[in-house]
C-alpha positions in Angstrom: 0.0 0.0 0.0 1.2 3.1 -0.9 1.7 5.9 2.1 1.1 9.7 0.7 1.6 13.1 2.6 0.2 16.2 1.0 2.1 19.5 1.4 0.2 22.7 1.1 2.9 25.0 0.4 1.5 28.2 0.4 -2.0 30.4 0.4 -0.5 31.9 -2.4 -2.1 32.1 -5.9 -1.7 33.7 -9.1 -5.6 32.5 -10.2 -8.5 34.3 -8.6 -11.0 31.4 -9.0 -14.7 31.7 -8.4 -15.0 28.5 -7.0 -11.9 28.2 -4.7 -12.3 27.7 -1.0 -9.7 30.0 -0.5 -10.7 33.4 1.1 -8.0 35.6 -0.5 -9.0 39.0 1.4 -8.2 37.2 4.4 -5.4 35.2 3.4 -1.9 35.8 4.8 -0.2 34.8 1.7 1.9 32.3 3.9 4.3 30.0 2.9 4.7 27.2 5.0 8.6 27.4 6.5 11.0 25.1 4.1 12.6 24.0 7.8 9.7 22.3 8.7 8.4 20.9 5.9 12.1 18.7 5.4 11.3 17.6 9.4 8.0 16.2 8.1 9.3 14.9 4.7 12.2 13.3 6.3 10.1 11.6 8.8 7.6 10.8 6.8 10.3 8.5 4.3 11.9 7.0 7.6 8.0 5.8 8.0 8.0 4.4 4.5 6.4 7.2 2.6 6.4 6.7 -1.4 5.0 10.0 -2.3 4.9 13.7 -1.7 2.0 15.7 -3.1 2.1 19.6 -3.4 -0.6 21.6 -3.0 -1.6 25.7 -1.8 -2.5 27.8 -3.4 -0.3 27.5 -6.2 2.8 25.4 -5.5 4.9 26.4 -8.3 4.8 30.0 -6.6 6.6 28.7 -3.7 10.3 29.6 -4.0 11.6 26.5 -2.3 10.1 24.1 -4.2 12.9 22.5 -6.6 15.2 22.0 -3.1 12.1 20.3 -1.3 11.8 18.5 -4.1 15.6 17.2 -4.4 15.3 16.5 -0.5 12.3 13.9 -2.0 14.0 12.2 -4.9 17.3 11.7 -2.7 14.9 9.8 -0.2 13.8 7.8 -3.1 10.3 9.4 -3.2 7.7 10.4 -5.9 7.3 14.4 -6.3 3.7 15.0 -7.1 2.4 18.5 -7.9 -1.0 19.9 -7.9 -1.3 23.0 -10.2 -3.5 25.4 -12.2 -0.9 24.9 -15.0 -0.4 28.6 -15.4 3.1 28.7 -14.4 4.2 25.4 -16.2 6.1 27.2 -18.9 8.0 29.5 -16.4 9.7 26.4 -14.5 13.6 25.5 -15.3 15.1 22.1 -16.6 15.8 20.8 -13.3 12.0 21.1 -11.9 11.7 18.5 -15.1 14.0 16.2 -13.9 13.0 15.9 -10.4 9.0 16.1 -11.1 7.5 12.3 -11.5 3.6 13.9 -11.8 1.4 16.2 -12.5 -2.7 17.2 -11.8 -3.4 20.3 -13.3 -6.6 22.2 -12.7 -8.7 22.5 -15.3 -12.3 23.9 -14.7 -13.2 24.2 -18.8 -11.7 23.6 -21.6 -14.2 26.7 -23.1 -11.8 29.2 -23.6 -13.9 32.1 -22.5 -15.4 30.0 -19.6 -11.5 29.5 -18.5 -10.6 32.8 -18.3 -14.5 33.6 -16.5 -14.3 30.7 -14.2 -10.1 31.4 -13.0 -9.4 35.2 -14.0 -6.1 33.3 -14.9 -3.6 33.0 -18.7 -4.9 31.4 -21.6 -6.1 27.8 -21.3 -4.1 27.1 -24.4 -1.2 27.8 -23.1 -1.8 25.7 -20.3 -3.0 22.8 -22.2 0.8 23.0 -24.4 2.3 22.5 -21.0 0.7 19.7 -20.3 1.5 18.2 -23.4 4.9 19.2 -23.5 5.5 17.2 -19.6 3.5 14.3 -20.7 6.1 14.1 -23.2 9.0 14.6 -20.9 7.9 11.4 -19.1 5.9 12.8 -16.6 2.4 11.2 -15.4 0.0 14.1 -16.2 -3.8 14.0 -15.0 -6.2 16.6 -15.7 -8.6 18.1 -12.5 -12.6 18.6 -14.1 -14.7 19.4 -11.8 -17.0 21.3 -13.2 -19.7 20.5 -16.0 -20.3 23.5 -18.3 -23.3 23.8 -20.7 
């Protein structure tokens, strides 16, 4: 059986979705200390953990993420990251080589209902990330949640 932890980086976002939980005019815009979160990751492999998931906000906004990231993949671990995608194409070589999967948010794949639904970037140009990690190797799964007529 295969032991998960879930790491919500940061309250930080780049996407002002309608239908987040998030309360951004109350949020702190905290990042969770990179300190603690190797304690817990370390721990967490010594207890057999196979995979680290990353969540916030948006994770690719947090600025420690490739180091908490080698920490996993020296420990052996899968990095997992769950993402609206919009910063994809921003992300260096390395980020690449140490990411083993991907979920990216995607509420509608109508163009105008994207941009509605997430005040966020052009869907297109996250649906040519996606493509471009799936081709790098990477286990990419699309997050639809939402049925649009």
């Amino acid at each position: 059986m295969a032991v998960n932890l879930r790491a919500v980086l940061s309250d930080k976002c780049n996407y002002r979705c309608v239908f987040c939980s998030r309360d951004f005019n109350r949020t702190l815009n905290a990042d969770i200390s990179s300190e603690f979160l190797e304690t817990c990751i370390t721990a967490f492999a010594s207890l057999g953990g196979c995979k680290v998931t990353y969540t916030g906000g948006e994770p690719l906004m947090y600025p420690e993420l490739c180091r908490i990231m080698r920490l996993v993949h020296s420990l052996n671990m899968e990095n997992s990251i769950t993402t609206n995608g919009s910063l994809l194409a921003l992300q260096d070589e390395e980020f690449f080589t140490l990411a083993d999967a991907l979920n990216i948010s995607i509420p509608s794949f109508n163009p105008e209902e994207y941009t509605r639904l997430t005040g966020g970037t052009s869907l297109d140009d996250v649906k040519r990330s996606a493509v471009k990690c799936a081709g790098l190797g990477l286990k990419v799964k699309i997050n639809c949640s939402r049925t649009v007529h």
